[in-house]
LUMPA-626788 format. One record per residue (C-alpha): z, x, y; residue number from 1. Coordinates in nm, 4 decimals, padded with zeros to 6 digits, m for minus. Each point is the difference from the previous one (the first is absolute). Example, Ala and Ser with C-alpha at 12.3 -4.5 7.8 and 13.67 -1.06 7.14 Angstrom:
// residues 2
          z          x          y   seq
    00.7800    01.2300   m00.4500     1
   m00.0660    00.1370    00.3440     2
***
This chain:
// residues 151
          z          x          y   seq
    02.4438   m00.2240    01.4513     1
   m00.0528    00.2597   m00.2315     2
   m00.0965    00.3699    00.0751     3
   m00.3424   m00.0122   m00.0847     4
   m00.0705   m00.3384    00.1794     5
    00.1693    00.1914    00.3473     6
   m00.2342    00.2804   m00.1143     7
   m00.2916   m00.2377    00.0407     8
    00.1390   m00.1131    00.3073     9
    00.0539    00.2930    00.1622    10
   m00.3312    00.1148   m00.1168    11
   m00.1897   m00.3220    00.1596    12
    00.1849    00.0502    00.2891    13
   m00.1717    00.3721    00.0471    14
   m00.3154   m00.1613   m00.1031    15
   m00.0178   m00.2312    00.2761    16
    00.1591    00.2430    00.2114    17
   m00.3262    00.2695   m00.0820    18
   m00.2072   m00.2935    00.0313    19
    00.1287   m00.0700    00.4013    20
   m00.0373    00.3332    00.0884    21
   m00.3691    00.0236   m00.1425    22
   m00.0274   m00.2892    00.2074    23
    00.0917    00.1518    00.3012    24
   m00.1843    00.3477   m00.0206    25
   m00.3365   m00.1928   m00.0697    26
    00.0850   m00.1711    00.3256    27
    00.0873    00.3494    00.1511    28
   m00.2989    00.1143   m00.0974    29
   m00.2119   m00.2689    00.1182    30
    00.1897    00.0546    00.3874    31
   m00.0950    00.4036   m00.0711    32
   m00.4159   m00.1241   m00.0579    33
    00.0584   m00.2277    00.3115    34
    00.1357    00.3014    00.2458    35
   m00.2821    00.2364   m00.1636    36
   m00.2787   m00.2864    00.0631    37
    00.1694   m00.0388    00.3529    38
   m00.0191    00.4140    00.0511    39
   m00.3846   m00.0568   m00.1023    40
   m00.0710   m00.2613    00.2489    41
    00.1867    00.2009    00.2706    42
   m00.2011    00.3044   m00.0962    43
   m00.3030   m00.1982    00.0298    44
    00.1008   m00.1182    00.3792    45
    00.0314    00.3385    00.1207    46
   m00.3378    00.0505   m00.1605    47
   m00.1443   m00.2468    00.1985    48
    00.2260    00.0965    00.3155    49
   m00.1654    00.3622   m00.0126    50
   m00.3430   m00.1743   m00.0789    51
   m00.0199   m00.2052    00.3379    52
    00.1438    00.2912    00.1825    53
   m00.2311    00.1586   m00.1339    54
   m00.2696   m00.2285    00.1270    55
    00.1388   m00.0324    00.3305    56
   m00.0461    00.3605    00.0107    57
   m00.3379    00.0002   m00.0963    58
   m00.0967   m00.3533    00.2712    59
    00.1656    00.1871    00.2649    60
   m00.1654    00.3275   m00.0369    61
   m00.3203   m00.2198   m00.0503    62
    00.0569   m00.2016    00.3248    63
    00.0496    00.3675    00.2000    64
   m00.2963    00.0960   m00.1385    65
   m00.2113   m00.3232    00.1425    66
    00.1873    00.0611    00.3044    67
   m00.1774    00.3003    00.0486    68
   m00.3623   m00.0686   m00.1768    69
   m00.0766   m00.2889    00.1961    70
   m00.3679    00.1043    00.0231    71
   m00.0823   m00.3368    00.1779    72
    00.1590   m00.3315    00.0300    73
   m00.2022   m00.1720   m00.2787    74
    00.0752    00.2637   m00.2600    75
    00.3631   m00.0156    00.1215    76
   m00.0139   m00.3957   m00.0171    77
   m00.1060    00.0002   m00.3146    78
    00.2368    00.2421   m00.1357    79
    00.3099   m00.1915    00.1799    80
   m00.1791   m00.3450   m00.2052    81
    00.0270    00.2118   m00.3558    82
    00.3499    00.1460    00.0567    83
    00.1426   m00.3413    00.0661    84
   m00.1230   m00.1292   m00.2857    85
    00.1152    00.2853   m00.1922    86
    00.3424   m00.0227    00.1469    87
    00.0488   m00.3968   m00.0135    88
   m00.1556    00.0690   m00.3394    89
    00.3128    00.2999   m00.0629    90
    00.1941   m00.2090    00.1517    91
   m00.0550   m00.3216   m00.2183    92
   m00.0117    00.2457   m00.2965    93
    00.3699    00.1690    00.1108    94
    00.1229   m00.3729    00.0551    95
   m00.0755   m00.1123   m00.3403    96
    00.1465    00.3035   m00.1670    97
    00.3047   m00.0427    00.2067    98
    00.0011   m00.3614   m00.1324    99
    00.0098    00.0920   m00.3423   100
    00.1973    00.2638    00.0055   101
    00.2856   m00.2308    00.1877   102
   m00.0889   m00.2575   m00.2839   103
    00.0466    00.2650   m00.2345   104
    00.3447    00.1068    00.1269   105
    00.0890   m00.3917    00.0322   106
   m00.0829    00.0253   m00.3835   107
    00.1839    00.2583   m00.1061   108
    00.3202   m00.1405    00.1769   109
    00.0151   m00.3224   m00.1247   110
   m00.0531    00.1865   m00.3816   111
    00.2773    00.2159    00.1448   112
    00.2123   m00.2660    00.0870   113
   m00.0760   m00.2283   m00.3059   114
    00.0806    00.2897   m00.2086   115
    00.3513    00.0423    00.1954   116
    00.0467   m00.3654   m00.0483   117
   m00.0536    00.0249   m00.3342   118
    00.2058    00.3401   m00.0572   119
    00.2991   m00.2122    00.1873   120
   m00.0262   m00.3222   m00.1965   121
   m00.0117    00.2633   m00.3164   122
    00.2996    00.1999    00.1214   123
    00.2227   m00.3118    00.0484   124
   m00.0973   m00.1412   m00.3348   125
    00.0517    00.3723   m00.1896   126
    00.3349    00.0022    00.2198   127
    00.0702   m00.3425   m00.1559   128
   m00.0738    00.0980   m00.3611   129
    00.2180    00.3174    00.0619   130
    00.2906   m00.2040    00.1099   131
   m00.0708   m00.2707   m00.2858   132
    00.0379    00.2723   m00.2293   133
    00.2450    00.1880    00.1532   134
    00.2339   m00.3321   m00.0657   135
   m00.1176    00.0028   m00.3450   136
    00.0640    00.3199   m00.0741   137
    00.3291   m00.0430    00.1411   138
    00.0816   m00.3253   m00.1677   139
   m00.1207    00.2084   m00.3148   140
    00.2543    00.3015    00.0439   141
    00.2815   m00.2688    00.0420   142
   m00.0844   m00.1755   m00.2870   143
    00.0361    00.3074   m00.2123   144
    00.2428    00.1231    00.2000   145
    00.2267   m00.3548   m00.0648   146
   m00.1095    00.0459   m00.3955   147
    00.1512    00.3624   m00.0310   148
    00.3237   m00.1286    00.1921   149
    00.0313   m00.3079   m00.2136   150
   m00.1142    00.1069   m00.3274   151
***
């Protein structure tokens, strides 16, 4: 093997080497937008968390004030009829929210774990290549190595 075809070699070799590693920080980068969209999502629950405490707040300083209204037992019937509907109905409302934000986080961890998945089946395969070509290279320095001691 001459000098300039070990050149090429050796220069393929880094190729493919720069190649793997591009490989690897896309799929770096794609686990860093998966964290930041899972950051989001958790900012968002806390949102919502402060949101229905929030409301809670607001039903139990409304329910006091009935308590103490309660000009007659119509007007307080009727008032009892329209806050249970607007609490099943803030109820319902918090339950579906909850929902999707559980289907949301059941989303983003099967992306997150497809995305490990893949970054593992990538890092075996890059670890395979490396050790491929950490052979060849080898084989290649004996080679020339066996040349210069026999020539």
């Amino acid at each position: 093997m001459t000098g300039d075809e070990l050149e090429r070699a050796i220069d393929f070799l880094l190729k493919s080497q720069a190649t793997s590693e591009a490989r690897i920080e896309q799929t770096s980068e794609q686990i860093a937008n998966t964290n930041e969209q899972l950051r989001q999502l958790s900012e968002r629950l806390d949102s919502f968390a402060d949101t229905q405490a929030n409301l809670i707040r607001v039903l139990t300083k409304h329910i006091e004030t009935e308590d103490r209204i309660n000009e007659s037992l119509r007007a307080a019937d009727v008032a009892q009829a329209r806050f249970s509907a607007n609490l099943a109905e803030a109820l319902r409302a918090a339950e579906e929210s909850r929902r999707a934000a559980e289907e949301s986080r059941r989303a983003s961890e099967e992306s997150l774990r497809a995305t490990m998945t893949e970054l593992a089946a990538r890092q075996g395969r890059t670890e395979a290549t490396v050790e491929r070509l950490s052979q060849k290279v080898e084989a290649l320095v004996n080679i020339v190595e066996g040349q210069r001691g026999g020539g």
